[in-house]
C-alpha positions in Angstrom: 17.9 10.5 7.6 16.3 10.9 10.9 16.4 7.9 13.5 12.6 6.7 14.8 11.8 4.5 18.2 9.6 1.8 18.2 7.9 1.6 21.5 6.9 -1.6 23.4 3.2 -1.7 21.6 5.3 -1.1 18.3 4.1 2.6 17.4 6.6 5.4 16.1 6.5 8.9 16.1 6.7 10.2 12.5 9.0 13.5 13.2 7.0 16.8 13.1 8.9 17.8 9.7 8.2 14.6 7.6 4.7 15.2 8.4 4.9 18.8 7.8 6.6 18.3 4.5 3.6 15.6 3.3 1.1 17.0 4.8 0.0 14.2 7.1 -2.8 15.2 9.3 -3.9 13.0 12.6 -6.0 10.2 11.6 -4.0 10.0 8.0 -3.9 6.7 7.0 -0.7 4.8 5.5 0.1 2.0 3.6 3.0 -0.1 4.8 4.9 -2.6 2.9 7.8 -4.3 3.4 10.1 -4.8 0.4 12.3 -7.6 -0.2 15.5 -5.9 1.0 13.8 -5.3 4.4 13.4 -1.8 3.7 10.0 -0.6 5.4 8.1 1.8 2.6 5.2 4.1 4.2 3.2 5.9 1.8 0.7 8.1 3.0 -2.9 7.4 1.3 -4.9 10.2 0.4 -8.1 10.8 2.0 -9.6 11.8 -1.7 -7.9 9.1 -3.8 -9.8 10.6 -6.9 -8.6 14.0 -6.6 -5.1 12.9 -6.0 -4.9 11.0 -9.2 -5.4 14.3 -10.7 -2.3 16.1 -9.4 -0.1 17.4 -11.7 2.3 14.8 -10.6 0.5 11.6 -11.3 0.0 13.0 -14.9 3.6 13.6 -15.2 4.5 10.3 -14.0 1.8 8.3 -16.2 3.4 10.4 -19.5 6.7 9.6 -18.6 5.7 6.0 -18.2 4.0 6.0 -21.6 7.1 7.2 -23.2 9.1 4.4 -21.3 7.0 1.5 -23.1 7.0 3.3 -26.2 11.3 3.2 -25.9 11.0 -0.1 -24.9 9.2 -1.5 -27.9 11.4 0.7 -30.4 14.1 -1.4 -28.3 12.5 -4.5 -28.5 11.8 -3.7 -32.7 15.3 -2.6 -33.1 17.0 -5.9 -31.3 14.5 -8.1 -33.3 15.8 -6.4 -36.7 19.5 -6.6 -35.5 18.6 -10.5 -34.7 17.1 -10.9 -38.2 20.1 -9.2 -39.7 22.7 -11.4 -37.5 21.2 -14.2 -38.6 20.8 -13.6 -42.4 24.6 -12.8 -42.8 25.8 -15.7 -40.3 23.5 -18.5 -41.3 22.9 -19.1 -37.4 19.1 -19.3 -36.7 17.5 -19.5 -33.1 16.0 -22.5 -31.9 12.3 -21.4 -32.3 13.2 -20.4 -36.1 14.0 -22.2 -39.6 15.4 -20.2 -42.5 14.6 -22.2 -46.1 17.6 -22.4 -47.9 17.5 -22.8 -51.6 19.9 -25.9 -53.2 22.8 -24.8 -55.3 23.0 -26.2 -58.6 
């Protein structure tokens, strides 16, 4: 981790390898956010947004997000069967949920 200044009209120097390393040209321009644990996130935005959404990287991040919500709905289908199953054999029902039970006689 590398250690920045802020000078008195609040600029920093970005170190010559960080902007070697992405590629950050004068005039780049960067999105700043602050995130909720006070960490400051700088991401560099790309002068041809269109282009970069084309890298092999985005792709690989949009598939592997794809297969995330896939997972999470076999999740969400598997918890609902073990809930249905749970609740067959124990009798218990949720709140939002009546089971019909048939008089013995």
């Amino acid at each position: 981790m590398t250690e920045v200044v802020l000078s008195s009209k609040g600029q920093m120097v970005i170190p010559k390898w960080v902007r070697d390393s992405l590629g950050l040209k004068p005039k780049q321009r960067l999105e700043v956010e602050v995130l909720s644990d006070g960490t400051l996130l700088i991401i560099p935005i790309p002068a041809d947004v269109i282009k970069a959404m084309r890298l092999p990287s985005a792709e690989r991040l949009e598939r592997a997000l794809v297969e995330e919500r896939a997972k999470d709905d076999e999740r969400g289908e598997a918890m609902a069967e073990e809930l249905k199953a749970h609740e067959a054999v124990s009798g218990h029902v949720g709140p939002d949920r009546k089971i019909q039970r048939q008089s013995r006689r």
